[in-house]
C-alpha positions in Angstrom: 32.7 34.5 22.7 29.6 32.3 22.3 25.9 34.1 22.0 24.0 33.3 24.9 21.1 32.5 23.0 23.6 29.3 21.4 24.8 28.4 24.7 21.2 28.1 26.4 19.8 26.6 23.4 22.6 23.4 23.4 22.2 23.4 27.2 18.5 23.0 26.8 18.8 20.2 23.2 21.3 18.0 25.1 18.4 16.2 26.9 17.8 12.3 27.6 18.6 10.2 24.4 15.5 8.9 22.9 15.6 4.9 23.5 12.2 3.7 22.4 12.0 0.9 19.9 11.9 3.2 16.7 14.9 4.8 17.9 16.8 1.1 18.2 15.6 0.1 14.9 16.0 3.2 13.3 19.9 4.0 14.4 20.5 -0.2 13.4 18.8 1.0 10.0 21.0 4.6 9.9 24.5 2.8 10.7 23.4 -0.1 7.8 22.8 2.8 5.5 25.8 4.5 5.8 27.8 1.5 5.7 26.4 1.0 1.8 26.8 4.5 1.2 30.5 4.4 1.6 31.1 0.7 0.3 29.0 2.1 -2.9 31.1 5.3 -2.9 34.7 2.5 -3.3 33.4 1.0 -5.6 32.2 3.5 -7.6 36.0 4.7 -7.8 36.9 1.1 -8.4 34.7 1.6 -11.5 36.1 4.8 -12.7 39.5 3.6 -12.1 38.6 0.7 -14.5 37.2 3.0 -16.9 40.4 5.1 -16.9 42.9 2.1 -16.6 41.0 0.3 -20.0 40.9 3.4 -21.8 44.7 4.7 -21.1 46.4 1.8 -20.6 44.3 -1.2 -22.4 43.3 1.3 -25.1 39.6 -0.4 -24.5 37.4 1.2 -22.7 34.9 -1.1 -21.0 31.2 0.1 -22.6 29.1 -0.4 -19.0 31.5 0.9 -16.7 29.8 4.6 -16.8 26.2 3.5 -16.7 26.5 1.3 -13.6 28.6 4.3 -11.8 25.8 6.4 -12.8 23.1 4.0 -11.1 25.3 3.5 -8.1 25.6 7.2 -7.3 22.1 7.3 -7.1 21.9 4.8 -4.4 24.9 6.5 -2.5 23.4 9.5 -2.2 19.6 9.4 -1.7 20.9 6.6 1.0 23.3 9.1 2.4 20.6 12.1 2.4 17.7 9.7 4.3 20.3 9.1 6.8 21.4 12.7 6.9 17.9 13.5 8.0 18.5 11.2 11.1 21.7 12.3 12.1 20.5 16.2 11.5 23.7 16.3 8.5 21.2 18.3 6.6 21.2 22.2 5.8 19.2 23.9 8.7 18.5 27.3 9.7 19.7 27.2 13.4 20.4 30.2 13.9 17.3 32.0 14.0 15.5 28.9 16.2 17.8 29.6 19.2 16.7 33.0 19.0 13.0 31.7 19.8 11.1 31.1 23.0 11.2 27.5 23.7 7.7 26.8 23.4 7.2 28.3 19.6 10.7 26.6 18.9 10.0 23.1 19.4 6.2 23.8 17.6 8.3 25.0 14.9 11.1 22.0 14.6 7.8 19.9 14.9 6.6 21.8 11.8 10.0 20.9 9.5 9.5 17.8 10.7 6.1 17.0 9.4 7.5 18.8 6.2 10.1 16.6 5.7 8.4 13.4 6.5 5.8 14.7 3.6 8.7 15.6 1.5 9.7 11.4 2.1 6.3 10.4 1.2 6.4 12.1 -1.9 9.7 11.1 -3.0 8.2 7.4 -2.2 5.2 8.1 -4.0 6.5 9.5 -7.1 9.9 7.1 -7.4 7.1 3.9 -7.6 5.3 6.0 -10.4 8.5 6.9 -12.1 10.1 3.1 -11.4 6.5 1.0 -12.6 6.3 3.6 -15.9 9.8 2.5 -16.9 9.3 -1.2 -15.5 10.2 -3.0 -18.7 12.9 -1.1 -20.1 16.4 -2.2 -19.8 19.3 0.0 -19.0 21.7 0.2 -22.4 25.4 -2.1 -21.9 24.2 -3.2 -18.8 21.6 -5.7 -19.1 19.3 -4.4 -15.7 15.6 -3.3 -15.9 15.8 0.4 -15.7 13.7 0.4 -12.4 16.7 0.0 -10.6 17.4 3.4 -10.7 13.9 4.2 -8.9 14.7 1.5 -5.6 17.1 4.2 -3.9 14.6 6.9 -4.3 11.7 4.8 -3.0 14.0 3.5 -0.1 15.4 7.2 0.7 12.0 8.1 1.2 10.3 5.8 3.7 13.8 6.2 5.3 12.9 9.8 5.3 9.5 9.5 6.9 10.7 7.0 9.3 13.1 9.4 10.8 11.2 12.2 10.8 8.7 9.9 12.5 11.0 9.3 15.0 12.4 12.9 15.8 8.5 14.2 15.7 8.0 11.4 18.8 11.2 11.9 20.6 10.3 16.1 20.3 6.9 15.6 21.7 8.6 13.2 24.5 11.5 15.8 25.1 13.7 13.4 24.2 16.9 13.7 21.6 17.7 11.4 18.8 21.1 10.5 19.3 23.3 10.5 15.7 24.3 7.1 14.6 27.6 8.0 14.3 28.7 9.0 18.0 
């Protein structure tokens, strides 16, 4: 048996999909993202395989195999997590929302969503710190500056703030974001 509290609450969210510009650009940007994610993701189990293959079968284990899986993860999954934010994929706490009047429940979503956008600005903020303080060192057997491994966090966070932009407008226009992945 469903709560009614559920029921009235989805009845109430499912309303007109948010179709301004931001929304366009930011469900192109969303799709793209996931799209590396999961290319990323195949090769990083191309990689390992590798790995495994030239240290089992080769008896040679290939020295940059780990440290470029290592950087590609990062990229997989602070992509992944920005477009999580989008698509609501992330941890919530529905459950006690629905419970709310509508007026203090949307003042609260619009709450976690200036949160999260802050949370995306500071993730920015401190990747370009972390990236320019290690701009000249190079990452060992591969060759690559070791700021690479800052460009996904930067990324993930304007991605962050852009989709939070974007639900905090289609909220205040009573409008729904509509997940990339329909």
């Amino acid at each position: 048996m469903t709560d009614p509290h559920v029921a009235r609450h989805e009845q109430e969210v499912t309303g007109r999909p948010s179709t301004g510009l931001l929304s366009r650009i930011n469900a192109v940007v969303a799709r793209l993202g996931m799209y590396l994610s999961v290319t990323g993701l195949l090769v990083i189990v191309t990689i390992v395989f590798y790995q495994v293959f030239g240290r089992y079968v080769l008896n040679s284990s290939p020295t940059w195999t780990e440290n470029l899986a290592l950087v590609l993860i990062l990229y997989v999954t602070l992509i992944g997590a920005a477009v999580g934010v989008r698509d609501a994929g992330h941890i919530g706490m529905d459950s006690l929302l629905v419970m709310l009047p509508d007026h203090l429940r949307e003042k609260i979503e619009l709450v976690i969503h200036v949160l999260v956008a802050v949370f995306g600005i500071a993730m920015a903020y401190n990747g370009w710190i972390l990236g320019a303080s290690v701009g000249t060192v190079k990452i060992p057997n591969l060759g690559l500056p070791e700021v690479i491994r800052y460009v996904p966090l930067i990324a993930s966070g304007v991605l962050i703030v852009s989709f939070s932009i974007e639900h905090i407008i289609a909220l205040l226009r009573g409008e729904e974001v509509v997940p990339s992945w329909n």
